[in-house]
C-alpha positions as CSV (number, residue, x, y, z in Angstrom):
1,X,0.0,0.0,0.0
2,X,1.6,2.9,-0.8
3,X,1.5,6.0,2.0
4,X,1.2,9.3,1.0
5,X,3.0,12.2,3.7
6,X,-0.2,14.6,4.9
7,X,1.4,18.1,5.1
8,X,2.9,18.5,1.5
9,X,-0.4,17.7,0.5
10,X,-2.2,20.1,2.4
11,X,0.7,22.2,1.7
12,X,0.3,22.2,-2.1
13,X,-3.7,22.6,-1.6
14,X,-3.8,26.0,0.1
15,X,-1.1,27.5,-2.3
16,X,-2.8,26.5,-5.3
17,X,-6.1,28.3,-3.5
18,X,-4.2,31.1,-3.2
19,X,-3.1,31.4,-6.6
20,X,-6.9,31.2,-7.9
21,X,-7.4,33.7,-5.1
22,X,-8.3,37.3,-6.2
23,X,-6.1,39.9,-5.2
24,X,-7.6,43.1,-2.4
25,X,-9.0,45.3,-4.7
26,X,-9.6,49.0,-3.7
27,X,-13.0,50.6,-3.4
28,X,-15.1,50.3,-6.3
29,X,-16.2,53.9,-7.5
30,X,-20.4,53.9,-7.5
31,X,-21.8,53.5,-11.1
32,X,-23.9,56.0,-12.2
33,X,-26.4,56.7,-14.9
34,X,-26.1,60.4,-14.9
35,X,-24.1,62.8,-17.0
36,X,-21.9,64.7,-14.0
37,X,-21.4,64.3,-10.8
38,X,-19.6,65.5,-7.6
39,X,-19.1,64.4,-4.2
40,X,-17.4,66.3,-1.5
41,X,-16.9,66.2,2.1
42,X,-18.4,69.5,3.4
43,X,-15.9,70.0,6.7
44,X,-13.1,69.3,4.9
45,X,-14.3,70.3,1.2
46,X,-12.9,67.8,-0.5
47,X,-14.2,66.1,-3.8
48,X,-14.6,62.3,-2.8
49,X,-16.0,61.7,-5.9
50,X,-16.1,63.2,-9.4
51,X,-17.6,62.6,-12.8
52,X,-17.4,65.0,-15.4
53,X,-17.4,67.9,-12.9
54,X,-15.6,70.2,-15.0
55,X,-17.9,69.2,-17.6
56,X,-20.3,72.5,-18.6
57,X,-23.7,72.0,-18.7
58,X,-27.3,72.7,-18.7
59,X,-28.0,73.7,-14.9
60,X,-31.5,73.8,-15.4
61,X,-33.6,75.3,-12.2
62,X,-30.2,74.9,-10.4
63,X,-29.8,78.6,-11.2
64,X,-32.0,79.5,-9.0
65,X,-29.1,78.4,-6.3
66,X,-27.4,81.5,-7.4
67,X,-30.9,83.6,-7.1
68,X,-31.6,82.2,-3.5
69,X,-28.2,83.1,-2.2
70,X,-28.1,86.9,-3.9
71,X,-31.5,87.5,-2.5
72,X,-30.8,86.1,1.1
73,X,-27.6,88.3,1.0
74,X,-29.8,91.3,0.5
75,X,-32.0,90.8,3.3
76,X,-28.6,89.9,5.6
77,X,-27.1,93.6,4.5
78,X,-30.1,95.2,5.1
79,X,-30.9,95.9,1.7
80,X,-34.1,93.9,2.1
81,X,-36.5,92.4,4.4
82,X,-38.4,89.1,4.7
83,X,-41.1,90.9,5.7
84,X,-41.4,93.9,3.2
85,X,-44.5,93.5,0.8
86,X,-42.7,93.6,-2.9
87,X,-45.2,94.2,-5.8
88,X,-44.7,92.2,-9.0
89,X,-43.2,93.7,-11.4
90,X,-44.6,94.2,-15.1
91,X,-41.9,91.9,-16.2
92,X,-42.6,88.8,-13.8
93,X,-43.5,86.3,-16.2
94,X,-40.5,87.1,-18.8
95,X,-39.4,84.2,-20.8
96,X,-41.8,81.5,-19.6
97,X,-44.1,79.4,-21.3
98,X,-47.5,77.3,-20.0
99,X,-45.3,74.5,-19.4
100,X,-42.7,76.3,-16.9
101,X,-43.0,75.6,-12.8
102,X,-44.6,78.9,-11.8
103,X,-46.6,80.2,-8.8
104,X,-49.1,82.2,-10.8
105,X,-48.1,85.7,-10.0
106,X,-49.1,88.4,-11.9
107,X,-48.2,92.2,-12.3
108,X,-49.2,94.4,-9.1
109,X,-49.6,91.3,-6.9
110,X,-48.4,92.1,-3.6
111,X,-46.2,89.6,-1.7
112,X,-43.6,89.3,0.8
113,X,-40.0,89.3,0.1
114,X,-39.7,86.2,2.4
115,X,-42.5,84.7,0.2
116,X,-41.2,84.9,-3.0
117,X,-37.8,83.3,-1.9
118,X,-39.8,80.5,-0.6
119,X,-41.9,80.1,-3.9
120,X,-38.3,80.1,-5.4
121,X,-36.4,78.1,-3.7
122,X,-39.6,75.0,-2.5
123,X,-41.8,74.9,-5.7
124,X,-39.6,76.1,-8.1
125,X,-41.4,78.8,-9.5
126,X,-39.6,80.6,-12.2
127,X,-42.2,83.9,-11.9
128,X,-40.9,84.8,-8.1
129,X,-37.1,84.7,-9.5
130,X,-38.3,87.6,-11.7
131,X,-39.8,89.4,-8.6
132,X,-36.6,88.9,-6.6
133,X,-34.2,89.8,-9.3
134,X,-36.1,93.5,-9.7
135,X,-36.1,93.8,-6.3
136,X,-32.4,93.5,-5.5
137,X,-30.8,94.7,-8.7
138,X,-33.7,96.9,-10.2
139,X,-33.6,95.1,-13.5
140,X,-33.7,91.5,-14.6
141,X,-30.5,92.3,-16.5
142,X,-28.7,93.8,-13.7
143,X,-29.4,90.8,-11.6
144,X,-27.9,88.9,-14.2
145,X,-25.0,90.5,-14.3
146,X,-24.6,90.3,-10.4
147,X,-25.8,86.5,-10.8
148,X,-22.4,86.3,-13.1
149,X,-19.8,88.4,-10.7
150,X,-20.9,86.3,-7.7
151,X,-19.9,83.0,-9.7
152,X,-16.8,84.4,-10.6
153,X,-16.2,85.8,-7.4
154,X,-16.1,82.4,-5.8
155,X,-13.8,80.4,-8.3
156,X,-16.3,79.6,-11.1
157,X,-14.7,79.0,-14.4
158,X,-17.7,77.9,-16.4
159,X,-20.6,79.2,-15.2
160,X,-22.6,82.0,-17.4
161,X,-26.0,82.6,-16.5
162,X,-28.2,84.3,-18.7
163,X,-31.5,84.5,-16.6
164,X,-32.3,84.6,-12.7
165,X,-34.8,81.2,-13.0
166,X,-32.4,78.7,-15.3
167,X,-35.4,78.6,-18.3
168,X,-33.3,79.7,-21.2
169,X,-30.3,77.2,-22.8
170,X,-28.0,79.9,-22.5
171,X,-27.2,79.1,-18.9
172,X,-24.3,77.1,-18.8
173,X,-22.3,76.0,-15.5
174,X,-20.8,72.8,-14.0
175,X,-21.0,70.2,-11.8
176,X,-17.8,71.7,-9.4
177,X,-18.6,75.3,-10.1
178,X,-22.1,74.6,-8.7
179,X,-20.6,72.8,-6.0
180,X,-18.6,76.1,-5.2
181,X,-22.1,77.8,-5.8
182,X,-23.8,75.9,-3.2
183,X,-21.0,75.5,-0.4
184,X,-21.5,79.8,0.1
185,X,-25.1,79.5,-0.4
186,X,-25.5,76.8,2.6
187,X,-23.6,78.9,4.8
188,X,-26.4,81.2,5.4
189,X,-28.8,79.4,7.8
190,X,-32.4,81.3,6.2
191,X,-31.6,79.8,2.8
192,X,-30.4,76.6,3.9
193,X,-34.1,76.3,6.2
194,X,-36.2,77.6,3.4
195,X,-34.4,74.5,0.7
196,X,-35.0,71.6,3.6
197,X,-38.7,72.8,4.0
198,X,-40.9,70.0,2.8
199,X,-44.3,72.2,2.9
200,X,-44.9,75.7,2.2
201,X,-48.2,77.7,2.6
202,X,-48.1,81.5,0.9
203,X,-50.6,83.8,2.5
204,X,-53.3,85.2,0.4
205,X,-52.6,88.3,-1.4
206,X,-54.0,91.3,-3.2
207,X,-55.0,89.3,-6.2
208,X,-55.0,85.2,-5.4
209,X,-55.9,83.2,-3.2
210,X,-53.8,81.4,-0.4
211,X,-51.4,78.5,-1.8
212,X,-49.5,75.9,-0.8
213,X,-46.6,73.8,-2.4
214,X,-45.0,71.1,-1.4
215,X,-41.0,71.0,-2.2
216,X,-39.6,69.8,-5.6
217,X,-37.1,67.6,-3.8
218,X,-38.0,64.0,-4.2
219,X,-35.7,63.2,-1.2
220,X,-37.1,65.1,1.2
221,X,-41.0,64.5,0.8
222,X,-43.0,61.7,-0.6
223,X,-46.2,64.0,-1.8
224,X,-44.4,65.9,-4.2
225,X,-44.0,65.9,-8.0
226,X,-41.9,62.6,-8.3
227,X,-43.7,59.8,-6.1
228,X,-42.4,58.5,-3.0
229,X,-39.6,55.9,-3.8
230,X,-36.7,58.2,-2.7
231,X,-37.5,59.7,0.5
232,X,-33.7,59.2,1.9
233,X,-34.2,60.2,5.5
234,X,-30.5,61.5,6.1
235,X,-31.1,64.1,3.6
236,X,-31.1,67.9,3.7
237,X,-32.1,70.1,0.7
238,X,-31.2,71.6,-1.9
239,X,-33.0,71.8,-5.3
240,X,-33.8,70.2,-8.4
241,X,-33.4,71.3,-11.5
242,X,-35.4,70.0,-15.3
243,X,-35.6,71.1,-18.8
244,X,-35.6,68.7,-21.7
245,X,-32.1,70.2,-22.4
246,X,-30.6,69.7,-18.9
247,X,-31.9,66.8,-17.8
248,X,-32.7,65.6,-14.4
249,X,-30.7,67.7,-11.8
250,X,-30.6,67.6,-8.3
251,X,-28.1,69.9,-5.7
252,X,-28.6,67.9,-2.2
253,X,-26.8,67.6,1.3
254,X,-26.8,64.8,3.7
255,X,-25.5,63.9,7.3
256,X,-24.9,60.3,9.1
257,X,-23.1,59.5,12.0
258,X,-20.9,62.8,11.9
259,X,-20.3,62.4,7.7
260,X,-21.8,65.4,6.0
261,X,-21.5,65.6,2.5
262,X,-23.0,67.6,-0.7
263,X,-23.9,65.8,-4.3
264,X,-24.6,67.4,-7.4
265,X,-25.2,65.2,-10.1
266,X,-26.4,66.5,-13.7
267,X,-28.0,65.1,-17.4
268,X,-29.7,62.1,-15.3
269,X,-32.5,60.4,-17.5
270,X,-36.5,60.7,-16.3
271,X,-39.7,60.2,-17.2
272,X,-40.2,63.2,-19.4
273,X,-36.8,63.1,-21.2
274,X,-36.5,59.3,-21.7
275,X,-39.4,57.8,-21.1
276,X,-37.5,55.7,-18.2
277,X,-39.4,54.5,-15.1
278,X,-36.8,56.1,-12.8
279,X,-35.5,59.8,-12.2
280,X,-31.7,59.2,-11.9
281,X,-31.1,62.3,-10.5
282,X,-32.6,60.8,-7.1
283,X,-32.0,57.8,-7.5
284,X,-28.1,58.6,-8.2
285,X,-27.8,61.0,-5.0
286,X,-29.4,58.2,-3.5
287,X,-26.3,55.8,-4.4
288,X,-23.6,58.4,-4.2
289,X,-24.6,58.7,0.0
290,X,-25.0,54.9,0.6
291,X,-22.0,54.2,-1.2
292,X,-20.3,57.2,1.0
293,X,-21.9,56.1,4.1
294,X,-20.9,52.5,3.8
295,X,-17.7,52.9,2.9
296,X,-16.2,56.1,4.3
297,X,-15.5,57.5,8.0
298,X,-13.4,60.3,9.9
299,X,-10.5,59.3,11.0
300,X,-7.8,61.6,12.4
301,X,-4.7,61.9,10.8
302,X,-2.6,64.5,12.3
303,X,-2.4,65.6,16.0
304,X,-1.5,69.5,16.8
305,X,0.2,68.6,19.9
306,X,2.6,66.5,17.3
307,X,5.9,68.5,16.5
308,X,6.0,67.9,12.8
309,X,9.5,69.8,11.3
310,X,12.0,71.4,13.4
311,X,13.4,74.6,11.7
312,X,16.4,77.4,12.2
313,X,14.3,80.8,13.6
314,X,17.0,84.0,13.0
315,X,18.0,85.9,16.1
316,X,16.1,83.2,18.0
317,X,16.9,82.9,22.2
318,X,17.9,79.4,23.0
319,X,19.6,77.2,20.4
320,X,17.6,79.2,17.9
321,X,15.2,76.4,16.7
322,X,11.6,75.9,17.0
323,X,9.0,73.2,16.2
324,X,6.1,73.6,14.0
325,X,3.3,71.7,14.9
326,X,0.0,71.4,12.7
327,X,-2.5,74.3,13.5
328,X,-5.3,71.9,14.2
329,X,-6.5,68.3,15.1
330,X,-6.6,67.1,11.5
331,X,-9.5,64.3,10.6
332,X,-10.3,63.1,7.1
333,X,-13.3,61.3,5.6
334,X,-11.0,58.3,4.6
335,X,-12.0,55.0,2.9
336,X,-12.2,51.9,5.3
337,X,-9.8,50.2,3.6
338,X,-7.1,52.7,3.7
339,X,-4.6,52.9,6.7
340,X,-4.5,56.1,8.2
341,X,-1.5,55.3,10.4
342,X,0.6,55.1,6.9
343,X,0.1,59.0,5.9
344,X,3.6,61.5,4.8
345,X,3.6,64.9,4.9
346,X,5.4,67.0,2.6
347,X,6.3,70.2,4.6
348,X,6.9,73.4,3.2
349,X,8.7,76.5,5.3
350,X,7.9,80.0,4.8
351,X,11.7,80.8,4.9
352,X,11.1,84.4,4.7
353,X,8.9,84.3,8.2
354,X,11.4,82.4,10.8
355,X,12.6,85.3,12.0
356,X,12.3,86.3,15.8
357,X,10.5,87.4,17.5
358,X,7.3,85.0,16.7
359,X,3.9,85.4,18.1
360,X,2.5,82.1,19.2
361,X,0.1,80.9,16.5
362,X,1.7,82.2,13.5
363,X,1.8,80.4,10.2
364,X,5.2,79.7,9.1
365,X,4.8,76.9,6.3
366,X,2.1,74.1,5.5
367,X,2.4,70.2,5.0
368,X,0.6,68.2,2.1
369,X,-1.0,65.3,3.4
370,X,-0.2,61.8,1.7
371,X,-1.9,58.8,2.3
372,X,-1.5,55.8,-0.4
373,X,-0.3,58.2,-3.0
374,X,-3.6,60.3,-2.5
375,X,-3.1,64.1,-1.5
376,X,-5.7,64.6,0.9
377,X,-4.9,68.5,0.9
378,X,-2.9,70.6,2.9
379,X,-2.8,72.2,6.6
380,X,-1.3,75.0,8.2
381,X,1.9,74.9,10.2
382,X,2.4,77.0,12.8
383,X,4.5,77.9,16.1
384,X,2.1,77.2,19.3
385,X,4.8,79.2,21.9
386,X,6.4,82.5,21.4
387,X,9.9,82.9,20.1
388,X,11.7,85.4,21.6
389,X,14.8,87.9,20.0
390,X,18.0,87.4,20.7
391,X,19.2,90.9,21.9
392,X,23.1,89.7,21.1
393,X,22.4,88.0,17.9
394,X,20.0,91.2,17.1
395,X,23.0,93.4,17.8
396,X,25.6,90.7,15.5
397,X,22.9,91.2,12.5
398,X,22.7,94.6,13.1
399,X,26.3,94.7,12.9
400,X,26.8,92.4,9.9
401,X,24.3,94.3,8.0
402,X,26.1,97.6,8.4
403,X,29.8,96.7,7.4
404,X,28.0,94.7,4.5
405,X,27.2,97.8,2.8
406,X,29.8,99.3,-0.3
407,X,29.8,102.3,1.2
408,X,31.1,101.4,4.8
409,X,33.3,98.8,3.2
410,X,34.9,101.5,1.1
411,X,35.2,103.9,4.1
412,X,36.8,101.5,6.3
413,X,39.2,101.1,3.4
414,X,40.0,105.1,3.1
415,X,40.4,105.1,6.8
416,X,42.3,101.7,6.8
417,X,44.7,103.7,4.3
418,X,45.0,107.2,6.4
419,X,45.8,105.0,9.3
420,X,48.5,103.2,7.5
421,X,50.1,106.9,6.4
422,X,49.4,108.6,9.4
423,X,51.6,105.3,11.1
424,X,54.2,105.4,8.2
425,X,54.8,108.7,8.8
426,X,54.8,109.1,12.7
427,X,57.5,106.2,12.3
428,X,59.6,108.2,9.7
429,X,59.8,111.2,12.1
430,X,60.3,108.8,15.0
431,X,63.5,107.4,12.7
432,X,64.9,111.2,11.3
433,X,64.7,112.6,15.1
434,X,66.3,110.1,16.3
435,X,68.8,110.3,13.8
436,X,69.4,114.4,14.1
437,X,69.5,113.8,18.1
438,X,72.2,111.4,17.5
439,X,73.7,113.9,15.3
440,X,73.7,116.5,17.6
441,X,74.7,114.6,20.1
442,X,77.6,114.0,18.0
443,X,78.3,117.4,17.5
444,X,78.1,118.4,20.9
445,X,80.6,115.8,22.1
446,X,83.0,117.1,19.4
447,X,82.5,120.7,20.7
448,X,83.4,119.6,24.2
449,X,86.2,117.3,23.1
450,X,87.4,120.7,21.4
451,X,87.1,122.5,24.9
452,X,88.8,120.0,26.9
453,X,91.5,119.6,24.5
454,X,92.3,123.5,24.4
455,X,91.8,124.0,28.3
456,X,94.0,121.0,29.2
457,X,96.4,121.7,31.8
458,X,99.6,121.1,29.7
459,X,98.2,123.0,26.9
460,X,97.4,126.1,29.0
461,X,98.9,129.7,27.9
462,X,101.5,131.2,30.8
463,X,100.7,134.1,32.2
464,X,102.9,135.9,29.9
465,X,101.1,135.1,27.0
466,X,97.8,137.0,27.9
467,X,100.0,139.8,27.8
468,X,101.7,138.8,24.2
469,X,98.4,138.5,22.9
470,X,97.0,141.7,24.0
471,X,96.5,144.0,21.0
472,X,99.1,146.2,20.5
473,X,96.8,149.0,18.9
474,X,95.1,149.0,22.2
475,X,98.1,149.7,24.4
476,X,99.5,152.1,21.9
477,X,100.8,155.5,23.8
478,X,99.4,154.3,26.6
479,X,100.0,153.6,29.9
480,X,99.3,150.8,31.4
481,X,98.7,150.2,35.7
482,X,98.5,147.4,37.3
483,X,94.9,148.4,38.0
484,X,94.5,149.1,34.4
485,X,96.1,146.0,33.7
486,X,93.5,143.5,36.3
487,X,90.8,144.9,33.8
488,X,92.4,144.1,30.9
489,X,92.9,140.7,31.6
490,X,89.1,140.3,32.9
491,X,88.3,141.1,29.8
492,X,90.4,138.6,27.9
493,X,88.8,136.2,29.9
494,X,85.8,137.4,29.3
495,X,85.7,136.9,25.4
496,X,87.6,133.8,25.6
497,X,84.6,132.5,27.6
498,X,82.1,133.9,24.8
């Protein structure tokens, strides 16, 4: 009987598995039926996911993003009021048709300001952008061209609006400038409660009766246009968007466990425009959160009690170094799969700033964040003590700076140089007054030598010879005493002495 050895078996068997095994593969992106999309992480702002965005596009009643956030601006500056009755303009039903979402306002109707946002923003109703635009800019064309500096103002690149209600084709945006759109817009607390109201009732007014509208937003209410298969309850606002041009749009927010995000998707297929049993546009938004939801979560990434980069400060106390630190706890909305604990940072250094002293806080460089190749975006690095100045290496720079300029360089030189002369010739003098004392010295010893030599005891005259050497002219016919005499020999002495 032949035996056969267990573990090489087994052995074999489990590698062979693992050959046919699939490899870890990373998360798949959702698959969606519309035209553009984008995802982003509203703390952080960061696009999760993107389809198209830059794409430009059809926004459809998306516009009246724009519209909402220029009119809630006015009331926040005082311009307008929520409260103030606004009469319709001649002009309010400019460029619609029978077919349009409207809320049947006519000329000389008198509503409030609050009112016609909400007809805007919850039903959709093309008329009360009209009414809003004349307010705020005085013209539909001036609002327009406001409508257009706004985008601009905020980063968009391909957004032209042509109308304050999105009806005509000319509008053209895209899926990440009306992200940008939207982020500012849902800042502002008023416009953000007016898009998440499900209900609305207007008042009565001077010409119609009172109405009531449910909002557009499939998402948020079952009794409104589009059925009731995509109530998602974690969902908050925005607006939806149609025209047989455009599509099915929708601009939407929503929050789970802490994880609060914004879609936009664009060009989705419907009823109306394809004859197809679904509207993509919620049922899209609908996949974009559950595929963010159950798949993402915050994880922090970067501490800011964490010294990240050590750098040189000038005229800094100490050993002249400081650590830079991140200026805040950093989380991210990071995929499940992805290890957090395996992130780089790429540091920059504002070179130009590290110079003492440093207020506490101060931003002196930034750091990209890397995880798995990704770039996640970048933080703020910053000093989170004071750095003091260095009175001594103040004074050295000071110093330093001074004798670095031509001009001091060069007068040090010409001073350097008198210095030199000045020396050169204080030595010379030194050397020729040394040399005419020696002389003189010289000259003096010869003198005496002469002196000694001629008063010398053995070469002294008799005292006959005085008298020899008197002048003879001066004794001539005279007579001579020996008083007479006594002073003539004094002086003899006398000029021999002179």
């Amino acid at each position: 009987m032949k035996k056969f050895k267990l573990f090489p078996l087994i052995l074999i068997f489990c590698l062979a598995l693992s050959a046919w095994a699939p490899a870890a593969l990373a998360l798949d992106e959702p698959g969606l039926a519309v035209q553009a999309a984008v995802l982003a992480d509203l703390d952080s702002g960061r696009i999760i996911y993107s389809k198209n965005m830059d794409e430009q596009r059809s926004p459809a009643s998306l516009t009246k993003i724009m519209t909402g956030l220029l009119a809630i601006e006015a009331v926040e500056s005082g311009q307008c009021s929520m409260d103030e009755m606004v009469t319709a303009p001649a002009d309010c039903q400019q460029g619609m048709d029978s077919s349009s979402s409207n809320a049947s306002i006519v000329s000389g109707e008198e509503m409030s300001f609050g009112d016609y946002i909400k007809c805007a923003l919850i039903h959709s109703a093309n008329d009360a952008c009209n009414v809003i635009a004349v307010r705020v800019a005085g013209s539909i064309d001036a609002f327009v061209a406001m409508m257009n500096e706004r985008a601009a103002a905020l980063g968009c690149t391909s957004t032209s609006f042509a109308d304050p209600n999105g009806l005509s084709s000319s509008n053209k945006t895209s899926a990440y400038d009306l992200y940008l759109i939207t982020k500012e817009a849902i800042k502002h607390e008023q416009f953000m409660n007016i898009c998440n109201t499900e209900y609305v009732e207007i008042p009565a007014t001077n010409v119609n009766p009172a109405r009531s509208y449910y909002s557009s937003n499939a998402l948020l209410t079952a009794n409104g246009t589009y059925g009731s298969g995509y109530v998602y309850e974690y969902a908050a606002g925005v607006k939806t968007g149609f025209t047989q041009a455009a599509g099915y749009c929708l601009v939407s927010t929503a929050e789970k466990d802490g994880v609060r995000v914004l879609a936009i998707v664009l060009g989705g297929g419907g009823v109306l425009n394809t004859g197809a049993s679904t509207y993509d546009n919620f049922a899209d938004s609908v996949k974009l959160y559950n595929w963010v939801f159950d798949n993402f979560s915050y994880r922090e990434v970067v501490s800011a009690a964490d010294p990240l980069v050590k750098v040189t400060v000038q005229l800094a106390e100490g050993d002249g170094s400081a650590n830079l630190r991140a200026a805040g706890n950093v989380s991210l909305l990071l995929p499940n799969d992805v290890d957090e604990t395996g992130r780089q940072l790429e540091c920059t250094v504002y070179e130009d700033r590290l110079v003492a002293p440093i207020e506490a806080g101060t931003v002196l460089g930034q750091a990209s964040i890397i995880i798995d190749g990704v770039n996640y975006g970048t933080i703020d690095l910053v000093t989170n003590t004071k750095i003091e100045m260095s009175k001594t290496e103040f004074l050295k720079q000071q110093l330093g700076e001074i004798f670095h300029k031509g001009w001091v360089k060069a007068l040090i030189i010409v001073v350097a140089i008198l210095l030199i002369g000045y020396i050169a010739l204080v030595i010379r003098y030194r050397s020729l007054r040394r040399k005419h004392l020696k002389e003189k010295k010289r000259a003096e010893q010869r003198r005496r030598q002469e002196r000694e030599q001629m008063y010398r005891r053995d070469d002294k005259p008799t005292v006959k010879e005085p008298t020899q050497r008197i002048n003879a002219a001066e004794l001539e016919g005279q007579f001579v005493g020996l008083d007479d005499f006594d002073s003539i020999m004094k002086e003899y002495h006398a000029k021999d002495k002179d």
